[in-house]
mmJSON file of the N, C-alpha and C atoms, coordinates in Angstrom:
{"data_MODEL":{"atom_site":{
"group_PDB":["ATOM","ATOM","ATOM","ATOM","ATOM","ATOM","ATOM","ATOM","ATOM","ATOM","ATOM","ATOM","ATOM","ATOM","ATOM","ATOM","ATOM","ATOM","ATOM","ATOM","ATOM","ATOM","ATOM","ATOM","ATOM","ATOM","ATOM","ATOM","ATOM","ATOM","ATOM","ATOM","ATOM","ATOM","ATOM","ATOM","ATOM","ATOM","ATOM","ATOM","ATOM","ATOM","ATOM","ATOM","ATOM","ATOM","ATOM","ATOM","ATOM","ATOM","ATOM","ATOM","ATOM","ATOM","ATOM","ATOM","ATOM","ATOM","ATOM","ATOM","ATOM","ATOM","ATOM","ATOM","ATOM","ATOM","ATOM","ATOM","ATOM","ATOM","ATOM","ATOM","ATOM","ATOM","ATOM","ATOM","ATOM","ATOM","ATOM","ATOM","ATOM","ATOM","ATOM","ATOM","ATOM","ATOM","ATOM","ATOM","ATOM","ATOM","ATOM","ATOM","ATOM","ATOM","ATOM","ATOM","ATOM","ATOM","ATOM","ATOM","ATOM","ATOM","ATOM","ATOM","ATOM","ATOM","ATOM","ATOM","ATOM","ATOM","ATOM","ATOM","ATOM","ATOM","ATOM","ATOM","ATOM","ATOM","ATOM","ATOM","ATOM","ATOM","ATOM","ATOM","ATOM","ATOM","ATOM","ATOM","ATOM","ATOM","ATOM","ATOM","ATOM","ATOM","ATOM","ATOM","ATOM","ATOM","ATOM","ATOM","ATOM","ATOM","ATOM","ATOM","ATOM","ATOM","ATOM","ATOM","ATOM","ATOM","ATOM","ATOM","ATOM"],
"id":[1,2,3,4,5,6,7,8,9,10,11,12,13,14,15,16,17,18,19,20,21,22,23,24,25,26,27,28,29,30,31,32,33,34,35,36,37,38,39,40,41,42,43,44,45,46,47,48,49,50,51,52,53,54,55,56,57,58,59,60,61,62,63,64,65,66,67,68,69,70,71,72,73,74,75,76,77,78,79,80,81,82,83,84,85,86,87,88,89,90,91,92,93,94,95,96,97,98,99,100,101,102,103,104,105,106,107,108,109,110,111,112,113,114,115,116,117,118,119,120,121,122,123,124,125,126,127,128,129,130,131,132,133,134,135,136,137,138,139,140,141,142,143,144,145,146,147,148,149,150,151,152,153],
"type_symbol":["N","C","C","N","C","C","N","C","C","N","C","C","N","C","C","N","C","C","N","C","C","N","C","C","N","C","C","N","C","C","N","C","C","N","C","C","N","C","C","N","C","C","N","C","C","N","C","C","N","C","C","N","C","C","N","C","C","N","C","C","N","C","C","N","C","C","N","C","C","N","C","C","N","C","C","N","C","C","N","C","C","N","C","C","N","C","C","N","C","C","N","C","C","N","C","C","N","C","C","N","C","C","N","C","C","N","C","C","N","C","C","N","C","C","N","C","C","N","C","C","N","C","C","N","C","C","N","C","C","N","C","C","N","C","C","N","C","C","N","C","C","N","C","C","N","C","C","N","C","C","N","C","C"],
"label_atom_id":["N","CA","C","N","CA","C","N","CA","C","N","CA","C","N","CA","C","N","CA","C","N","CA","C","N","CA","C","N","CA","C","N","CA","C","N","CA","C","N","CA","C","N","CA","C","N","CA","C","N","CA","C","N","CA","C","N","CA","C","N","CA","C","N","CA","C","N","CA","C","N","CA","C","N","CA","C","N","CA","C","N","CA","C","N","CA","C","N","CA","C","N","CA","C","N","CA","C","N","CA","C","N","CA","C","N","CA","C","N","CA","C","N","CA","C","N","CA","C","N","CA","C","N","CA","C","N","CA","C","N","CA","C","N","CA","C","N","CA","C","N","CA","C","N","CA","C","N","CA","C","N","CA","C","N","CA","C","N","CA","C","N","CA","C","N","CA","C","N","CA","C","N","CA","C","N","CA","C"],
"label_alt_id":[null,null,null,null,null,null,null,null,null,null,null,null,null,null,null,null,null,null,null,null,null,null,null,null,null,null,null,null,null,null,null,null,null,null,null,null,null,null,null,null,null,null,null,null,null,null,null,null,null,null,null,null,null,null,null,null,null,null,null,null,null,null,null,null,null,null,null,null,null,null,null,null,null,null,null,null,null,null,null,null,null,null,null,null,null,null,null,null,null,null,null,null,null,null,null,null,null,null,null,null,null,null,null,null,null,null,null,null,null,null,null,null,null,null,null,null,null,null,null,null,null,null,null,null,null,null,null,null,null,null,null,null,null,null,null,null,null,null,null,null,null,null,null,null,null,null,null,null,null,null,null,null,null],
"label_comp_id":["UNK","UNK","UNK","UNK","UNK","UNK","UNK","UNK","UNK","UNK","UNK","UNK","UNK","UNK","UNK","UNK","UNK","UNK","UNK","UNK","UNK","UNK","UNK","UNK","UNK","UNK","UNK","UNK","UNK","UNK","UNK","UNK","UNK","UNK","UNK","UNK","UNK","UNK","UNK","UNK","UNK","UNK","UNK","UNK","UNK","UNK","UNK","UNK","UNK","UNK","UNK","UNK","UNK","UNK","UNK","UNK","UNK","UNK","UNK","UNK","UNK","UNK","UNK","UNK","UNK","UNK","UNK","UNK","UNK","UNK","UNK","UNK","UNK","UNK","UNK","UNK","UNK","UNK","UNK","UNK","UNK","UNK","UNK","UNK","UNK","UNK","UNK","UNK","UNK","UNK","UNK","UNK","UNK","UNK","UNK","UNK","UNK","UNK","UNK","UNK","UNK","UNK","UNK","UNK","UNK","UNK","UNK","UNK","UNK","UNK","UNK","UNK","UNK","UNK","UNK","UNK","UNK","UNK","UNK","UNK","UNK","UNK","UNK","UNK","UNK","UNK","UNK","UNK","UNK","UNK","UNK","UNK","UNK","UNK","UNK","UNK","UNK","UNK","UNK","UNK","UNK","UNK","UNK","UNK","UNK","UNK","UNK","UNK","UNK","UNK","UNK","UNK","UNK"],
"label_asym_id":["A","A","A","A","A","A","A","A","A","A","A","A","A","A","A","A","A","A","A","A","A","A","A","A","A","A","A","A","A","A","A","A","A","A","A","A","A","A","A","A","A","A","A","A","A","A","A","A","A","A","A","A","A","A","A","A","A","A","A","A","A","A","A","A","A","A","A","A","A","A","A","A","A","A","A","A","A","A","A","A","A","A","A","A","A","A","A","A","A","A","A","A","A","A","A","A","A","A","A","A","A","A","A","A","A","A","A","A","A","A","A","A","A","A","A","A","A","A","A","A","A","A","A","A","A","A","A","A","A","A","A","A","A","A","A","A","A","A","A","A","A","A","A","A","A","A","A","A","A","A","A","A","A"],
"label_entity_id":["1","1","1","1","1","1","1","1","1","1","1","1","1","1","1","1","1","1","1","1","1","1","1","1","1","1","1","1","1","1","1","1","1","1","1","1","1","1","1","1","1","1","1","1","1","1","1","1","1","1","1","1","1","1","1","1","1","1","1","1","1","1","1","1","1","1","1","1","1","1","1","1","1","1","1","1","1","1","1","1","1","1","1","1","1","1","1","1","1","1","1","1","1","1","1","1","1","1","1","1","1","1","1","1","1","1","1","1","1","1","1","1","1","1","1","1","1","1","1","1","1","1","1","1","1","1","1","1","1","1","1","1","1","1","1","1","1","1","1","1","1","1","1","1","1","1","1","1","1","1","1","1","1"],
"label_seq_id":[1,1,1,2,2,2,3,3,3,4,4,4,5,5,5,6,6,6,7,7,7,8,8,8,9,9,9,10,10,10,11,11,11,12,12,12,13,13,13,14,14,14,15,15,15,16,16,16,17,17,17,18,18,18,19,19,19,20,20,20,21,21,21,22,22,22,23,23,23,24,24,24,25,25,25,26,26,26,27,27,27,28,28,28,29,29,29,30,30,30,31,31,31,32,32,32,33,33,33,34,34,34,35,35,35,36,36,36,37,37,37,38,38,38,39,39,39,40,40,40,41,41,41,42,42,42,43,43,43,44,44,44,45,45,45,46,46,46,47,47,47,48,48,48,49,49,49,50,50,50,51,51,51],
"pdbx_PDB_ins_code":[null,null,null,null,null,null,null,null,null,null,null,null,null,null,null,null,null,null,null,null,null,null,null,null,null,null,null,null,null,null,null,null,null,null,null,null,null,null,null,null,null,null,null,null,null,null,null,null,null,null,null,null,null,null,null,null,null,null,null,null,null,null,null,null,null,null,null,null,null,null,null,null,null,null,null,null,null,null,null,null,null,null,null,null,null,null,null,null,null,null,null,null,null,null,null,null,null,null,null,null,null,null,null,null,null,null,null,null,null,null,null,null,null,null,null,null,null,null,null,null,null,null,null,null,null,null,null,null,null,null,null,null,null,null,null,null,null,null,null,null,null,null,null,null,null,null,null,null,null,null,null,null,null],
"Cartn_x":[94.927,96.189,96.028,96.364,96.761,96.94,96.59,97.62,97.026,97.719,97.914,96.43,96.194,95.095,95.978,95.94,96.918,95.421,95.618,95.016,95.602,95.498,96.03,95.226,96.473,95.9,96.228,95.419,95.284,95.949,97.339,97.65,96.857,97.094,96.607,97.617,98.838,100.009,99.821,98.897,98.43,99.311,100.19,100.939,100.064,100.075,99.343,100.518,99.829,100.745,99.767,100.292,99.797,99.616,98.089,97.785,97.907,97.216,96.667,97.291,97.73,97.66,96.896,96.667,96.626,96.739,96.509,97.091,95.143,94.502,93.532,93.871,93.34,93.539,92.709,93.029,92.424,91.764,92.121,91.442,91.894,92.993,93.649,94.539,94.375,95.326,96.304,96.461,97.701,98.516,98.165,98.598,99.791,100.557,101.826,101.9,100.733,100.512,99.189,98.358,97.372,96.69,95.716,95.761,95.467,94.685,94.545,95.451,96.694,97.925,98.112,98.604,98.877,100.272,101.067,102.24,103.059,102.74,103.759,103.651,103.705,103.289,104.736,104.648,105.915,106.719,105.337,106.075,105.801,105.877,105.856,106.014,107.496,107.952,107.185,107.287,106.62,105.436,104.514,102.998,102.191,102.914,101.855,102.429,101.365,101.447,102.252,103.26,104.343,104.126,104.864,104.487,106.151],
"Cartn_y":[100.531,99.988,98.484,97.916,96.261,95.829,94.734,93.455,92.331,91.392,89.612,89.66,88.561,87.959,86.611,85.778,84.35,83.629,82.672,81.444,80.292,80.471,79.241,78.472,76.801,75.642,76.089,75.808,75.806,74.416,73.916,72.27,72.239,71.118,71.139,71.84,71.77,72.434,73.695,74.559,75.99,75.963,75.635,76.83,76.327,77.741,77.983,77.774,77.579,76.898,77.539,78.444,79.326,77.985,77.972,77.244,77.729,79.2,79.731,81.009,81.841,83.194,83.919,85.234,86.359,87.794,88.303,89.893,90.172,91.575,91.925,93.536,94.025,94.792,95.8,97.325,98.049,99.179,99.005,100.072,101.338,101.382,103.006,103.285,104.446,105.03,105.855,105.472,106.002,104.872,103.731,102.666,101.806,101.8,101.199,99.917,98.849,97.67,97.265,98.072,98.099,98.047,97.227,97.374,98.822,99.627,101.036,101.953,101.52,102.445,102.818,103.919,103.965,103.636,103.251,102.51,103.354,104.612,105.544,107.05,106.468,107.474,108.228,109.191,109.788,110.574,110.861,110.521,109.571,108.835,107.798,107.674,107.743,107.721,107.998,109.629,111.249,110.932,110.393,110.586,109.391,107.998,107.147,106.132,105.187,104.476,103.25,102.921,101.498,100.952,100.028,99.269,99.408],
"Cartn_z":[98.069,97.636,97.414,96.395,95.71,97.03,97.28,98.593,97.813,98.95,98.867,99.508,99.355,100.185,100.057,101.701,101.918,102.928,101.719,102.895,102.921,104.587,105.407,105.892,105.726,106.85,108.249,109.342,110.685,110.564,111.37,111.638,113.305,113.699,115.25,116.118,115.963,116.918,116.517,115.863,115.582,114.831,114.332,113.021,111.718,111.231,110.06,108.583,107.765,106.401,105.299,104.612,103.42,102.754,101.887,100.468,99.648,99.26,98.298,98.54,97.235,97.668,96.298,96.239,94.663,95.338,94.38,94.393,94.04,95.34,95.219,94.54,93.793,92.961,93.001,93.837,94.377,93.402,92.223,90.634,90.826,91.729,91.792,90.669,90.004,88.818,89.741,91.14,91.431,92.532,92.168,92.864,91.859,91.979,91.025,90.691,91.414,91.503,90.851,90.355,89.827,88.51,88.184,86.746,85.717,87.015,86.491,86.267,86.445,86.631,85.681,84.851,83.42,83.178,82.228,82.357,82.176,81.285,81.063,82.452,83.475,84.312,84.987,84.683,84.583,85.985,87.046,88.391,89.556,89.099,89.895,90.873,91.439,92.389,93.756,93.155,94.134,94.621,93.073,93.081,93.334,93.008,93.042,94.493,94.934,96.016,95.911,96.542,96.292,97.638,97.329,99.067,99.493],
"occupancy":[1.0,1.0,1.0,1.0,1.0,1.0,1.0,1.0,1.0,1.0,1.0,1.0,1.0,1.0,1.0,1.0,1.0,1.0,1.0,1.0,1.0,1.0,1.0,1.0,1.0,1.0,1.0,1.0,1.0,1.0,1.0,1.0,1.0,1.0,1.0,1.0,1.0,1.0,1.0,1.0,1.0,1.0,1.0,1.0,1.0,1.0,1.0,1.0,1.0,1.0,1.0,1.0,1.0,1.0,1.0,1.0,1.0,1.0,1.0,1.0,1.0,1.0,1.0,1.0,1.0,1.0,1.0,1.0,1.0,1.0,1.0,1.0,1.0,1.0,1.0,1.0,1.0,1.0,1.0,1.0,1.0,1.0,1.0,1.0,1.0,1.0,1.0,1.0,1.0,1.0,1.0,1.0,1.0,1.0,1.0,1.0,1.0,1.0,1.0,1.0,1.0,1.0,1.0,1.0,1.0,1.0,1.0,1.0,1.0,1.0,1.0,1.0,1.0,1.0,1.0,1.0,1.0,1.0,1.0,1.0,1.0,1.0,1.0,1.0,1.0,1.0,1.0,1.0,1.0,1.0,1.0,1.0,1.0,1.0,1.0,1.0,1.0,1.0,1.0,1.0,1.0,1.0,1.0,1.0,1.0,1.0,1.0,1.0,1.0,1.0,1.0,1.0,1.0],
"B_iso_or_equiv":[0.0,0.0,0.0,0.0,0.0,0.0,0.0,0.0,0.0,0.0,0.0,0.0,0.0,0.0,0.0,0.0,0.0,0.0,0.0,0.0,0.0,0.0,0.0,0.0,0.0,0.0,0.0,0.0,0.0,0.0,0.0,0.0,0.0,0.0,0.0,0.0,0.0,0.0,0.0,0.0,0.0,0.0,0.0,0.0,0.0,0.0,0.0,0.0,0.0,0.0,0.0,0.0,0.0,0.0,0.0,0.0,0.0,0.0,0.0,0.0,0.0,0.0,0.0,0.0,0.0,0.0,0.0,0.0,0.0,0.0,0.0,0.0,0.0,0.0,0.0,0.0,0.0,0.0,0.0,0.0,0.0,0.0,0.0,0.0,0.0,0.0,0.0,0.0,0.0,0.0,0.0,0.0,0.0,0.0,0.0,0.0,0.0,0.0,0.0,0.0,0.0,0.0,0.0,0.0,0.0,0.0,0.0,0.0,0.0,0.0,0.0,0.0,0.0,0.0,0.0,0.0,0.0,0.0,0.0,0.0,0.0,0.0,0.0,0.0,0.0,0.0,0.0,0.0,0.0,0.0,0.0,0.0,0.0,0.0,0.0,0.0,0.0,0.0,0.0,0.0,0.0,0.0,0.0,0.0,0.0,0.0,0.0,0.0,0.0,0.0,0.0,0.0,0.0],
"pdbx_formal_charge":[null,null,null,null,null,null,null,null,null,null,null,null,null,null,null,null,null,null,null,null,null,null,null,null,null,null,null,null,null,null,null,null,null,null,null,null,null,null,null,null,null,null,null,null,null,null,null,null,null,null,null,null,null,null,null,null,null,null,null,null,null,null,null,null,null,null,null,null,null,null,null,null,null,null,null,null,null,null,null,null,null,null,null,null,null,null,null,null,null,null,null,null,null,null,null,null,null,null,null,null,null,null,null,null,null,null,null,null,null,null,null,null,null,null,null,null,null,null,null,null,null,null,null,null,null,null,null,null,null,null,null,null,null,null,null,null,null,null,null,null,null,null,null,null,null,null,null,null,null,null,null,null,null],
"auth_seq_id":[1,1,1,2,2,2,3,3,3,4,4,4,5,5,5,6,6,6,7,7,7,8,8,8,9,9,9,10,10,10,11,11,11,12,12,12,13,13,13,14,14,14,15,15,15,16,16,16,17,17,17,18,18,18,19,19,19,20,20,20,21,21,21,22,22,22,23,23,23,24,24,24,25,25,25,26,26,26,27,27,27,28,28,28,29,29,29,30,30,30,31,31,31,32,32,32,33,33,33,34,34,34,35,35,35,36,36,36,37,37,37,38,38,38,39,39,39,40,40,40,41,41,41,42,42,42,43,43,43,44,44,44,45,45,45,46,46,46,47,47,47,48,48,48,49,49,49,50,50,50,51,51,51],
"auth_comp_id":["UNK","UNK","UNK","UNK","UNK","UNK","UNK","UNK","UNK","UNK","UNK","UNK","UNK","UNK","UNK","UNK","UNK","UNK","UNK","UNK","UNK","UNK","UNK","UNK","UNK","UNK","UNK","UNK","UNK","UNK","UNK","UNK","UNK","UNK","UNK","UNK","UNK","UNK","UNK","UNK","UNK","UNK","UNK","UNK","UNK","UNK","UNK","UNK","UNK","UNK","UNK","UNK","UNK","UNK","UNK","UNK","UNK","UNK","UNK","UNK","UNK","UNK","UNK","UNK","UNK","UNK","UNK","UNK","UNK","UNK","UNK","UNK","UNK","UNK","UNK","UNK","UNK","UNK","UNK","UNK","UNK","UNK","UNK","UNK","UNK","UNK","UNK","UNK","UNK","UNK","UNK","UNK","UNK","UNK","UNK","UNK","UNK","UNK","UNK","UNK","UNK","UNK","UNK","UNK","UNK","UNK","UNK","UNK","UNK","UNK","UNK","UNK","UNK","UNK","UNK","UNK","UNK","UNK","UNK","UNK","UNK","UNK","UNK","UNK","UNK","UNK","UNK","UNK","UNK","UNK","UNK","UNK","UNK","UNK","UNK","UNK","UNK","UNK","UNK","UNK","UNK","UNK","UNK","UNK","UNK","UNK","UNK","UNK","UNK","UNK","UNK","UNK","UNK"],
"auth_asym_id":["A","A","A","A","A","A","A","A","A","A","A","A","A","A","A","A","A","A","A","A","A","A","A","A","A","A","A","A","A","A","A","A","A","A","A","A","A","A","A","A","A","A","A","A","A","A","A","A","A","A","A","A","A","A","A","A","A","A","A","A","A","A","A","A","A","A","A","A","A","A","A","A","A","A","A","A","A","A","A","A","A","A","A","A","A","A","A","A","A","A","A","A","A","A","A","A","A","A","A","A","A","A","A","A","A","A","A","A","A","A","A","A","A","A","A","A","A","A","A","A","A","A","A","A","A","A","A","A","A","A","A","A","A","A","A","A","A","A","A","A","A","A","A","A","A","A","A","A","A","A","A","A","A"],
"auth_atom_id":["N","CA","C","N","CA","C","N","CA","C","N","CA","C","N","CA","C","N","CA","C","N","CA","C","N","CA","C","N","CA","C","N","CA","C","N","CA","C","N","CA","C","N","CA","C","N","CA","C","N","CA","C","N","CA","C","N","CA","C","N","CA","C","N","CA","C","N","CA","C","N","CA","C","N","CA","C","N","CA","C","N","CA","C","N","CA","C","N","CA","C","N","CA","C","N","CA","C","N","CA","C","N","CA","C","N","CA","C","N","CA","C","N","CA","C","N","CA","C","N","CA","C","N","CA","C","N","CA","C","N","CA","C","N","CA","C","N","CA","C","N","CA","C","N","CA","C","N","CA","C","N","CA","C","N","CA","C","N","CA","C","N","CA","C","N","CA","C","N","CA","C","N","CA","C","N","CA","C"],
"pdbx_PDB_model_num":[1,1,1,1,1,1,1,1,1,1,1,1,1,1,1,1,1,1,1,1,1,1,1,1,1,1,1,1,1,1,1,1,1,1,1,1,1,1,1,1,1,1,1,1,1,1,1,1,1,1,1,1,1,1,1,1,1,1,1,1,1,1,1,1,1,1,1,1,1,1,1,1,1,1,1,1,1,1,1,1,1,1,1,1,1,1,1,1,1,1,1,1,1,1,1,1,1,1,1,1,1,1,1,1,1,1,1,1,1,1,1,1,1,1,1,1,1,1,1,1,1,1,1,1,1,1,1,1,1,1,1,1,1,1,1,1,1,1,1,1,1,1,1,1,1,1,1,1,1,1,1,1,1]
}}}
């Protein structure tokens, strides 16, 4: 399944502060987030993976 990948600053008082983020892209034709998905996919819902 697609996710974020987030990178963070470490400050010294430990809290962390997102810099950077993107979308990693898992090549599933049944992932709804994916570039393999086909666009006209007609059950969606039922059949493919959403977050």
């Amino acid at each position: 399944m697609c996710h974020r990948q987030v990178q963070c600053a470490r400050h010294q008082c430990g809290h962390d502060e997102p810099i950077t983020d993107g979308k990693v892209d898992c090549g599933s034709a049944h992932c709804r987030y994916s570039a393999a998905h086909p666009r006209n996919c007609a059950g969606c819902p039922s059949t493919c993976q959403q977050w």
